[in-house]
C-alpha positions in Angstrom: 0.0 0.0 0.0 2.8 2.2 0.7 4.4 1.4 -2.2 1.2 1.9 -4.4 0.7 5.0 -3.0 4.3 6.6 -3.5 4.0 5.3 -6.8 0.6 6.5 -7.6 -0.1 3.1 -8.5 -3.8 1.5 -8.9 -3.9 -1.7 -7.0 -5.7 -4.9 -7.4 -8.0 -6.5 -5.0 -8.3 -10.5 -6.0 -10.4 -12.8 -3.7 -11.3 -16.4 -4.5 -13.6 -19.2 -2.9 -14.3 -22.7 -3.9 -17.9 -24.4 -2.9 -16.5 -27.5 -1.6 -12.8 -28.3 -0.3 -10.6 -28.6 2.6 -10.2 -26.2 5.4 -7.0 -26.7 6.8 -6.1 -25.2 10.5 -3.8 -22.7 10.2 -3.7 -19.0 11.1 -4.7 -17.7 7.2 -7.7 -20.5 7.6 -6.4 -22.0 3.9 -9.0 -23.8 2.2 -8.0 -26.0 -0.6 -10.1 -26.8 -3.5 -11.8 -30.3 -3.9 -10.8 -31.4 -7.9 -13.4 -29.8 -10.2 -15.1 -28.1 -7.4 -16.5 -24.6 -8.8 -14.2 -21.5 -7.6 -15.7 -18.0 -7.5 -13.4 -15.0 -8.2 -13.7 -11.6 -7.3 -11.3 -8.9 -8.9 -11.6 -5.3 -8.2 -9.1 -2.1 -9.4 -8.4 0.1 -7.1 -7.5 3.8 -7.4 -4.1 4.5 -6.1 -4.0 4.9 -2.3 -4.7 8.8 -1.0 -1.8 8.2 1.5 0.7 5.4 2.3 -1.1 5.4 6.0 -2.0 2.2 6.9 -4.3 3.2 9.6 -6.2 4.8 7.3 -6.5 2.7 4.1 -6.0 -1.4 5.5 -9.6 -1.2 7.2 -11.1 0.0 3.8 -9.3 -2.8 2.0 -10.1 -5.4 4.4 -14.1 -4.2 4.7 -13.6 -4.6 0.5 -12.1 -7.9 0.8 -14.3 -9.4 3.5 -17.4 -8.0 1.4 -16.5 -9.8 -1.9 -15.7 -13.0 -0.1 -19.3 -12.7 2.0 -20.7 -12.2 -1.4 -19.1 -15.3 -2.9 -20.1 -17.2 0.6 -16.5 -18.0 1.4 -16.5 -21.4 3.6 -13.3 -19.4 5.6 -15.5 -16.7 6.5 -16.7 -17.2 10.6 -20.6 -17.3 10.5 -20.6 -14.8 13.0 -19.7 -12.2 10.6 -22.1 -13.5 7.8 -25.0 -10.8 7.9 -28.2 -12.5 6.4 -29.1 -11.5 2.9 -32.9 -10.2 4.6 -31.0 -7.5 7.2 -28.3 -6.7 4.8 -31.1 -5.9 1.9 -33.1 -3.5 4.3 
């Protein structure tokens, strides 16, 4: 982010999900692909960071990233921070 924003670079927010797999136990809860399971991408540009302050721009990225992956219904996501589809549409 730093980087990006010295640069005035765009960046590239990639997040990916497969319906069935493997959740393996570690800290990044990894979650391998079953063979020919379907896997759901979600890619979004990015304007170049406003500043290289991470305070500021790492909880709009991860709000982003935890979005797309709740709209893909990401097995790694914790059901606690699933909203239901009938209070988030209201």
């Amino acid at each position: 982010m730093k980087i990006a924003a010295h640069a005035n670079a765009h960046m590239i927010l990639a997040s990916t999900t497969a319906g069935a797999g493997v959740g393996l136990p570690s800290w990044d809860r990894t979650h391998l692909p079953a063979p020919f399971s379907r896997v759901a991408m979600s890619v979004d540009l990015w304007p170049p960071p406003t500043t290289g302050n991470t305070e500021i721009e790492l909880p709009r990225i991860e709000r982003a990233l935890m979005k797309a992956s709740v709209g893909m219904r990401s097995p790694i996501i914790p059901q606690e921070l699933v909203v239901p589809t009938e209070v988030a549409d209201s």
